[in-house]
C-alpha positions as CSV (number, residue, x, y, z in Angstrom):
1,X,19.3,17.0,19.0
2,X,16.3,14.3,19.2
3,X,17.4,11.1,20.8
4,X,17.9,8.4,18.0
5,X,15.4,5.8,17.6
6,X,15.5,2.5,16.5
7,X,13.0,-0.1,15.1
8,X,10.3,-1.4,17.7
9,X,10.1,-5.1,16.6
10,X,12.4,-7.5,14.1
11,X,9.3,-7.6,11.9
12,X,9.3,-3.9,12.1
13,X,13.1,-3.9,10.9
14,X,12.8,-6.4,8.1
15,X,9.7,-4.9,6.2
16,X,11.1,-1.6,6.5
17,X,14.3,-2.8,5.0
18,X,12.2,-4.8,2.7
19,X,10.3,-2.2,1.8
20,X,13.7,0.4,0.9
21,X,14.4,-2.6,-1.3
22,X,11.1,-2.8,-2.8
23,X,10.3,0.1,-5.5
24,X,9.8,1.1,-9.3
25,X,12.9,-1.3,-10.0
26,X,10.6,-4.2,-9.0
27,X,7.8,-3.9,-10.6
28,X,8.9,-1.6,-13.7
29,X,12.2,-2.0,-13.8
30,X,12.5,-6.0,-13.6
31,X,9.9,-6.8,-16.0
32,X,11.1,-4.8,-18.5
33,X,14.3,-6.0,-18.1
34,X,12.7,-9.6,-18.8
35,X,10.9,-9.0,-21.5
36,X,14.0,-7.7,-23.2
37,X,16.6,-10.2,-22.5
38,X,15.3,-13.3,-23.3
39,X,12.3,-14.1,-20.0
40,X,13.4,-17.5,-18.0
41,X,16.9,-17.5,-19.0
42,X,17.3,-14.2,-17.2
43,X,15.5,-14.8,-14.6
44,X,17.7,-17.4,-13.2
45,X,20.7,-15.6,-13.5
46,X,19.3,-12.7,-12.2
47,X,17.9,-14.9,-8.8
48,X,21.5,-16.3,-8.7
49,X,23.4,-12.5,-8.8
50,X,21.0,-11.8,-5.9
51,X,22.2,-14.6,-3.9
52,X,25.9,-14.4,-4.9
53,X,26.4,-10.5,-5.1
54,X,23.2,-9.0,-4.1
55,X,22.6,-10.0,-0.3
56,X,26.3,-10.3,0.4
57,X,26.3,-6.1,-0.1
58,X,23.7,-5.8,1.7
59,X,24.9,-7.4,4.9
60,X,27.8,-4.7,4.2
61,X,25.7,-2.0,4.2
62,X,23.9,-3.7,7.5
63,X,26.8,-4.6,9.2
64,X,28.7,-0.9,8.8
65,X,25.0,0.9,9.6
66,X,24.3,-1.0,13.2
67,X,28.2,-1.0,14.1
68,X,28.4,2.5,13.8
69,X,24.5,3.4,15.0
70,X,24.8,6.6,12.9
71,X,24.3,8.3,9.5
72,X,25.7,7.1,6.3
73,X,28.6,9.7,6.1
74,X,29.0,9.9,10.0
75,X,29.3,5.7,9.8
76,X,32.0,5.9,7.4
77,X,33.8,8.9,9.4
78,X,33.7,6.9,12.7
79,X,35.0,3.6,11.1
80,X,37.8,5.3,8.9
81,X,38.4,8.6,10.8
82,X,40.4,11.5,8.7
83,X,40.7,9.1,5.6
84,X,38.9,9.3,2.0
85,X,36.6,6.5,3.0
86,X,34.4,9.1,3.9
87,X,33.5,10.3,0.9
88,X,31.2,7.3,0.3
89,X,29.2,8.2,2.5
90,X,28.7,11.6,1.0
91,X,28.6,10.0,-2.2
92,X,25.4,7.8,-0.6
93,X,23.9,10.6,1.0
94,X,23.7,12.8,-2.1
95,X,23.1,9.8,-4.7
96,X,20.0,9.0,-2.6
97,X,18.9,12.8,-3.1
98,X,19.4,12.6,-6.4
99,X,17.7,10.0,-7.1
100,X,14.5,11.3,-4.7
101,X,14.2,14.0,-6.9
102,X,13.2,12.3,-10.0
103,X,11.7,9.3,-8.3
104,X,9.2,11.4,-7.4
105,X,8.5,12.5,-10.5
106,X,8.2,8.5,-12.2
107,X,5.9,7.8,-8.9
108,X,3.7,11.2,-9.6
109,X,2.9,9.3,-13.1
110,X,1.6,6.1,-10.8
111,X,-0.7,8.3,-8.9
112,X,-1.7,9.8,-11.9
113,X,-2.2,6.7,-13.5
114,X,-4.0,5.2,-10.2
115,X,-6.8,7.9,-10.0
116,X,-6.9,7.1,-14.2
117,X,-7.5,4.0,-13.6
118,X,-10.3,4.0,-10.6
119,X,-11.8,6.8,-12.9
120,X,-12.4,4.4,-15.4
121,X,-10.0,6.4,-18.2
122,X,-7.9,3.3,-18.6
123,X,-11.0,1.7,-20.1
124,X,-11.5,4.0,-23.2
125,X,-10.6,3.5,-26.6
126,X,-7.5,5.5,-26.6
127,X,-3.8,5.6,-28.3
128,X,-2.2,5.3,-25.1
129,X,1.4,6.1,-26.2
130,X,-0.9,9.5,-27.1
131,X,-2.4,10.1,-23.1
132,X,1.2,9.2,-22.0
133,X,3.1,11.4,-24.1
134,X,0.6,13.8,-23.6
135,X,0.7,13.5,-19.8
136,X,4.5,13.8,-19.2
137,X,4.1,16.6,-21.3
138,X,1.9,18.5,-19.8
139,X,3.5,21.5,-17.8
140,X,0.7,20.9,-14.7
141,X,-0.2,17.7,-14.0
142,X,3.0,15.9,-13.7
143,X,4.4,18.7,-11.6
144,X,1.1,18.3,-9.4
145,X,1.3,14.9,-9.1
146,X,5.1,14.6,-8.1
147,X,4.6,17.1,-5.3
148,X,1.3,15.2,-4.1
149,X,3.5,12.0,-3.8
150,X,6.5,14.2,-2.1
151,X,4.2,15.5,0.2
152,X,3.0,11.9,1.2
153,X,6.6,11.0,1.7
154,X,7.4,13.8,4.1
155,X,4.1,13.3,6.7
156,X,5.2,9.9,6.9
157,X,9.4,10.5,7.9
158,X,8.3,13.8,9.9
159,X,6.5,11.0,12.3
160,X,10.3,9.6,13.2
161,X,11.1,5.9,12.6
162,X,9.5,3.9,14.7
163,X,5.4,6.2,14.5
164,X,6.2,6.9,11.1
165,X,8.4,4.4,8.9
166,X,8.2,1.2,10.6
167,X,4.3,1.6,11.4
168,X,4.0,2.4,7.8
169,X,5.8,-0.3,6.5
170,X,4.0,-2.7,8.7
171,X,1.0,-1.4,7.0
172,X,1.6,-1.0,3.3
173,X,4.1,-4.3,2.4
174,X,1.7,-6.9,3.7
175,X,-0.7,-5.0,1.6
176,X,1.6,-4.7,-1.4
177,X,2.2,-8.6,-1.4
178,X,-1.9,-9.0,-0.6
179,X,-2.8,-7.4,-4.2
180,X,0.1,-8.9,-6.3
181,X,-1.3,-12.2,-5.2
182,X,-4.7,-11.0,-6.4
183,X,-3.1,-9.9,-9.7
184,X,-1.4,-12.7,-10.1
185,X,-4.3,-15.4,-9.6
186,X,-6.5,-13.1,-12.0
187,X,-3.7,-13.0,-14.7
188,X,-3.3,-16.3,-14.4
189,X,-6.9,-16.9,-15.4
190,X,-7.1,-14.2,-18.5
191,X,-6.9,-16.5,-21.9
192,X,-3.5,-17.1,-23.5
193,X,-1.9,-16.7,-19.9
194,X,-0.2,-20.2,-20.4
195,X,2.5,-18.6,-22.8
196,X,3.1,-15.9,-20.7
197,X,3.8,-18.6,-17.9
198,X,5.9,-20.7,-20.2
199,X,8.0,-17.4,-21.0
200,X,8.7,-16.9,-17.5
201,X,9.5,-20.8,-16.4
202,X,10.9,-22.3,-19.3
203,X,14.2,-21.2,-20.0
204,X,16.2,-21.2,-23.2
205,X,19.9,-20.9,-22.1
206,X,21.5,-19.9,-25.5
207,X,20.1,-16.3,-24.8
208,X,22.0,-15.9,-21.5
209,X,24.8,-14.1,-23.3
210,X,27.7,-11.3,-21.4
211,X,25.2,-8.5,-21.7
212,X,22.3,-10.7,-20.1
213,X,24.5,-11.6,-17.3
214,X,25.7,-8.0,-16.9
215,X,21.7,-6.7,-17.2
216,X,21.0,-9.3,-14.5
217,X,24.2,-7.8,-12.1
218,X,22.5,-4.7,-12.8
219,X,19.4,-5.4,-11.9
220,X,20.2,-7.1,-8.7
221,X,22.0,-4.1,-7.7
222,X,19.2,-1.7,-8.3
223,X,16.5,-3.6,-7.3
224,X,18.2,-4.2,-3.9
225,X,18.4,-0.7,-3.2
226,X,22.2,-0.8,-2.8
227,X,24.9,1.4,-2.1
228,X,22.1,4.4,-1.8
229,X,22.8,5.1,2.0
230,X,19.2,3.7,2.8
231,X,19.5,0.1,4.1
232,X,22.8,1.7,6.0
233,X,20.8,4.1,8.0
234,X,18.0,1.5,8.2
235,X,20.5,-0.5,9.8
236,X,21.3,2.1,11.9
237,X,18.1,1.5,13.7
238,X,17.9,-2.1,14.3
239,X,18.5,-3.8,17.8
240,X,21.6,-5.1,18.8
241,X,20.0,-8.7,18.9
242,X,18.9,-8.0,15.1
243,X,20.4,-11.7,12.9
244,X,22.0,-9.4,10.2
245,X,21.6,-12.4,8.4
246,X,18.8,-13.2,8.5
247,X,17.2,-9.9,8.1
248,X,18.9,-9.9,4.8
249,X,17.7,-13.1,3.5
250,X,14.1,-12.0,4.6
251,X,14.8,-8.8,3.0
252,X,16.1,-10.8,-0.3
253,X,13.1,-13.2,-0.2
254,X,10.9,-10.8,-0.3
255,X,11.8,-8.2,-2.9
256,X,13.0,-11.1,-5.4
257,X,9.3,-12.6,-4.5
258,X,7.7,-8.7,-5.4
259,X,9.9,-8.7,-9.1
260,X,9.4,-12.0,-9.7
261,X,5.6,-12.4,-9.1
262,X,5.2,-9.4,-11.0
263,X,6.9,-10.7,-13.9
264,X,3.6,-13.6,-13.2
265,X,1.0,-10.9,-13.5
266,X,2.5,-8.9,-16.3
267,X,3.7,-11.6,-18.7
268,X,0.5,-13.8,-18.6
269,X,-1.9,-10.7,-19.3
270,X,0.9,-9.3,-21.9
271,X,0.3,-12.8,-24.0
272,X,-2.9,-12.7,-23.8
273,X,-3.1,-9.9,-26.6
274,X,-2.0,-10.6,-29.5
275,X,-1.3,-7.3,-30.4
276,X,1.1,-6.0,-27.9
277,X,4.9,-7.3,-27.5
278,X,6.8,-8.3,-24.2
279,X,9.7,-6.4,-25.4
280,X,8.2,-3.1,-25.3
281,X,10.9,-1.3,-22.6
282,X,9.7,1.0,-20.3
283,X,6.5,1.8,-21.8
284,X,5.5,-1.6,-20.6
285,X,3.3,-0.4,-18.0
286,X,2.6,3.0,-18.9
287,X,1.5,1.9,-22.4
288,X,1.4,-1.6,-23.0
289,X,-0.5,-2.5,-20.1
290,X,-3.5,0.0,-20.5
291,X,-3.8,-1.6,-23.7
292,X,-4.0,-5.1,-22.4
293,X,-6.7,-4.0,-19.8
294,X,-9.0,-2.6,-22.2
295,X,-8.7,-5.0,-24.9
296,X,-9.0,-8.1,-22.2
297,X,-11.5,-6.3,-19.9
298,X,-13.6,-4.9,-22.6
299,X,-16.7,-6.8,-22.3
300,X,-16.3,-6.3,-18.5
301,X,-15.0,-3.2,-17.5
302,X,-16.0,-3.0,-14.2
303,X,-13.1,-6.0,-13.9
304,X,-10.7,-3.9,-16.1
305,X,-11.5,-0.9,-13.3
306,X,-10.4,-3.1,-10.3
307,X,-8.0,-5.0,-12.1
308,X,-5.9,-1.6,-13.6
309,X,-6.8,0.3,-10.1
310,X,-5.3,-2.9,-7.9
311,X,-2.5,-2.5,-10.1
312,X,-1.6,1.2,-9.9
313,X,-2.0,1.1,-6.6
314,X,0.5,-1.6,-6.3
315,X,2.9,0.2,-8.3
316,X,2.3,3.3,-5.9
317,X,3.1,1.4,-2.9
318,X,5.8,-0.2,-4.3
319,X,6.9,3.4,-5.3
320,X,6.3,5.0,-1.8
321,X,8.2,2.5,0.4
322,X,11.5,3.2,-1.8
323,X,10.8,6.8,-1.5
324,X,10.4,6.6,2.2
325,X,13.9,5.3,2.1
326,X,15.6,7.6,0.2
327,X,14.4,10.5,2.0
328,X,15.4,9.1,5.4
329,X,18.7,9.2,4.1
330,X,19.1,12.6,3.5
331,X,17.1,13.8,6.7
332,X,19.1,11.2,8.9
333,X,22.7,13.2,7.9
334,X,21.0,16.5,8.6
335,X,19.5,16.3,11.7
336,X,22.2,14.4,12.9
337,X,25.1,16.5,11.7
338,X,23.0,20.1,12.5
339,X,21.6,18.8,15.2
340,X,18.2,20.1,14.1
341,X,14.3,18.5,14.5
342,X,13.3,15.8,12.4
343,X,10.5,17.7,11.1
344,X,12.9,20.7,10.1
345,X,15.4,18.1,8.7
346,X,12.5,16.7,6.5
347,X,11.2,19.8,5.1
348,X,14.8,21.0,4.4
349,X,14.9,17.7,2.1
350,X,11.1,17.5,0.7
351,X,11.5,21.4,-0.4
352,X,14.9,20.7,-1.9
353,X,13.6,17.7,-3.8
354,X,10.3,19.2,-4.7
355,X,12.3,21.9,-6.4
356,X,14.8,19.8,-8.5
357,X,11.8,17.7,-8.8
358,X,9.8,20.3,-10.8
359,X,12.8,20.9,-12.9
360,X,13.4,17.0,-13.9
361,X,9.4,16.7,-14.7
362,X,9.2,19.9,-17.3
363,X,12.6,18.7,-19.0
364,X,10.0,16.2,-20.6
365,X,7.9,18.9,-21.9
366,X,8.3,22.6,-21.6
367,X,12.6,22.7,-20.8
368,X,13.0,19.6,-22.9
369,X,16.0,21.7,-24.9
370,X,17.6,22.8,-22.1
371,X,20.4,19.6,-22.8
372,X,23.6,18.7,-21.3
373,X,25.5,15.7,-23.4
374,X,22.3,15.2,-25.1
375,X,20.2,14.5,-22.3
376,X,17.4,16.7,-20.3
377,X,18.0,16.8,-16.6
378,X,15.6,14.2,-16.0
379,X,18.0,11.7,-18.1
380,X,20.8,13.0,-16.4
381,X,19.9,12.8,-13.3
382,X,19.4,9.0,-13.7
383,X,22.5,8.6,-15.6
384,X,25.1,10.1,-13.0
385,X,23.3,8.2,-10.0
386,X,22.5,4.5,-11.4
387,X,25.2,4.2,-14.4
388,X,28.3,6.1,-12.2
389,X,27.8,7.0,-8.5
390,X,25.9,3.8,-7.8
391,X,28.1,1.1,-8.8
392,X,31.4,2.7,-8.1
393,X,29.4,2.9,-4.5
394,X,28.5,-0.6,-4.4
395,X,32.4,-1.2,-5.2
396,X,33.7,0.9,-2.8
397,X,31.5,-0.8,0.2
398,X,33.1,-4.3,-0.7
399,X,36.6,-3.1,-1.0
400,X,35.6,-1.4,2.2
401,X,34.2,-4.1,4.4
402,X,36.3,-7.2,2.4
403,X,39.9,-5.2,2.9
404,X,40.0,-2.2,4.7
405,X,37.9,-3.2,8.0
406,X,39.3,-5.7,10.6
407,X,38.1,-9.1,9.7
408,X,37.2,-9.6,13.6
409,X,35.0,-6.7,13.4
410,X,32.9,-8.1,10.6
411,X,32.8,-11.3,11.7
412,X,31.6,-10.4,15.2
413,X,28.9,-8.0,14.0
414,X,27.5,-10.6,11.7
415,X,27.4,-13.2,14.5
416,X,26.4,-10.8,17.1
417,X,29.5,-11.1,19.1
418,X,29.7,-14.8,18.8
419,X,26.4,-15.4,19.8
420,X,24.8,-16.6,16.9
421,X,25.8,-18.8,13.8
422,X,26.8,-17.8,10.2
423,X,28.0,-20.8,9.1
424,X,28.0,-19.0,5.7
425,X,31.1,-16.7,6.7
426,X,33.6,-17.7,4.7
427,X,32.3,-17.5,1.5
428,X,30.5,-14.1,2.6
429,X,33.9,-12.6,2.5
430,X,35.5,-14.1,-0.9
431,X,32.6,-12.7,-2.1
432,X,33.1,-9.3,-0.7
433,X,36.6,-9.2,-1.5
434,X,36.5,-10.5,-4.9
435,X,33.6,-11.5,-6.9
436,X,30.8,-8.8,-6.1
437,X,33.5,-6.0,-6.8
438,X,34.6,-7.4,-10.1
439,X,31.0,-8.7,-10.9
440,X,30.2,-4.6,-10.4
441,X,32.9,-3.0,-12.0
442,X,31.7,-5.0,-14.9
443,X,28.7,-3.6,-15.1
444,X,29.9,0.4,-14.6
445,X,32.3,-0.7,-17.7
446,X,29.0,-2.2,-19.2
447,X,27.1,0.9,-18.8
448,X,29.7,3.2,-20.0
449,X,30.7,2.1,-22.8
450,X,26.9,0.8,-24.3
């Protein structure tokens, strides 16, 4: 077996684990939840479930990944040996190849969408609820662009952790925040913008309702990345004098900064047309926003070009840190465990995923009958991993760290043996042991029964 790495630098550690964090949720996922349940008013109870639930799992998941310096399932077998314990660990090893598989498939559509957009397509006159149905449709393209992005993901984890996902992530989150900063400035000067920015900052309180608070759990949870197995193994490769910490309040800062900001670019281009809604769902940026680049770019479309291409890109990076994550998962059990390359591990998990990929992107066109409780694989794919496996994972880790473990040992890897202050300890734990678990199962009971 290859001798285990770990991160070169505390930089290095922090945008990877930032960049696991950072994905589709951010800047798909998180303005569409937004525009749907009610703009401000959800945004600051969705900034206080990250504080209050969100970064308190995570230092679980960091503190039980550098502890036991090993996989997700061998980190649970070492701390709870010959118990059921372990069977989160397999459930966050195979929840974060699930979710790979048709990942892959919603970050083909960015690429797609990307070499669109520098093409100058996303500047036409064109139904665009048309070229997207027609796109996921389509029994080629989608399949070709999923396995372009898969195949991306795999050169950069077959180069190990420290050559391949830390150097990478050095390289492509400082340039992920550089163009939402450009996007933002630019939307910011589009006319109308000023509504957008009073949607986003002006809150109106009487919308925060049970299912607003439970969408904003949600999204915390998700966006953060949690209970997949990936900011475990991550963990798994940061030094021993790595602040826990404070790695997870940079790793906070920065993906709330990445959802929020992008919720500043959307919304003020969004209001600047009159014709297209805030509340359009996930179409939002597959749809809406082509919509809003030609209409607001049309007497300047070399803009529209730089401004749609700055975007896609942004949603590909966004798209391929997350991805990077996810497979690391899977190929840190497997070489681990079978005591096999990296590189073998790697293309054990990008063929695998490649082929369930293929599968999850023609149940949109060609195998959209073949159904199981009404929905195509794709849909159930997404269903089992983020409404079931995901949050009963994210329960499991609290109830695991807040009661099972010895208080000592949390304490001590959290304070790095006593070196190092966390004045926040205390309140850390009642979290662990009693909020964020009943703040979850809320939103699994949420999901279920909607």
């Amino acid at each position: 077996m290859e001798k285990r790495s770990n991160f070169g630098s505390k930089i290095g550690a922090v945008l990877a684990a930032a960049g696991s964090a950072v994905g589709l949720g951010n800047v798909w996922r998180f303005p569409t939840e937004v525009g749907n349940n009610g703009g401000a008013a959800f945004i600051v109870v969705y900034l206080l479930c990250i504080a209050f639930i969100g970064i308190p799992v995570m230092l679980s998941e960091f503190l039980i990944g550098r502890h036991t310096r090993a996989n997700t399932i061998t980190a649970f077998s070492k701390l709870a040996p010959g118990t059921w314990w372990r069977l989160e660990g397999v459930a966050g090893v195979f929840v974060a190849f699930i979710i790979l598989s048709y990942y892959i498939v919603v970050s083909g559509w960015t690429l797609f969408y990307f070499i669109q957009s520098v093409g100058g397509q996303l500047m036409a006159d064109r139904d665009y609820s048309l070229v997207y149905n027609d796109f996921v449709t389509d029994p080629w393209m989608p399949v070709l662009m999923a396995l372009a992005f898969m195949g991306l993901t795999h050169v950069i984890i077959a180069r190990g952790v420290q050559s391949g996902i830390e150097r990478f992530s050095k390289l492509m989150m400082p340039m992920l925040l550089f163009i939402i900063g450009i996007l933002v400035v630019c939307s910011f000067s589009m006319p109308g913008s000023s509504e957008g920015l009073r949607f986003l900052l002006k809150p109106d309180f009487s919308k925060i309702t049970g299912s607003v608070v439970l969408s904003a759990v949600g999204q915390a949870f998700y966006s953060l990345s949690l209970a997949m197995g990936c900011l475990c193994t991550y963990a798994s490769y940061f030094r021993s004098d790595t602040r826990l910490p404070k790695t997870a309040m940079g790793v906070g800062a920065i993906d709330t900064s990445v959802a929020v900001l992008s919720g500043f670019f959307i919304f003020p281009a969004v209001f600047s047309v009159d014709s297209v809604s805030v509340d359009a769902g996930p179409g939002l940026v597959f749809i809406t926003l082509p919509s809003v680049f030609n209409i607001a770019f049309h007497g300047v479309p070399w803009l529209g070009y730089v401004f749609s291409g700055l975007f896609y890109l942004l949603l590909m990076l966004a798209a391929l840190t997350s991805a990077m994550s996810l497979h690391e998962s899977v190929t840190a059990y497997l070489l681990e465990t079978f005591s096999i390359s990296r590189k073998r591990a790697a293309i054990i998990v990008s063929v695998a995923c490649m082929t369930l990929g293929v599968a999850c992107s023609l149940s949109f066109g060609m195998w959209s009958h073949l159904t199981l409780f009404g929905m195509n694989l794709f849909e159930l794919f997404d269903f089992v991993s983020s409404k079931v496996i995901l949050p009963l994972g994210g329960i499991i880790i609290c109830l695991f760290t807040g009661w099972y473990l010895d208080r000592r040992l949390v304490e001590n890897e959290l304070t790095n043996g006593g070196t190092v202050r966390f004045r926040l300890f205390r309140l850390y734990y009642f979290i662990v042991r009693y909020v964020a678990p009943l703040a979850i199962a809320g939103v699994f009971v949420q999901e279920l029964i909607a």
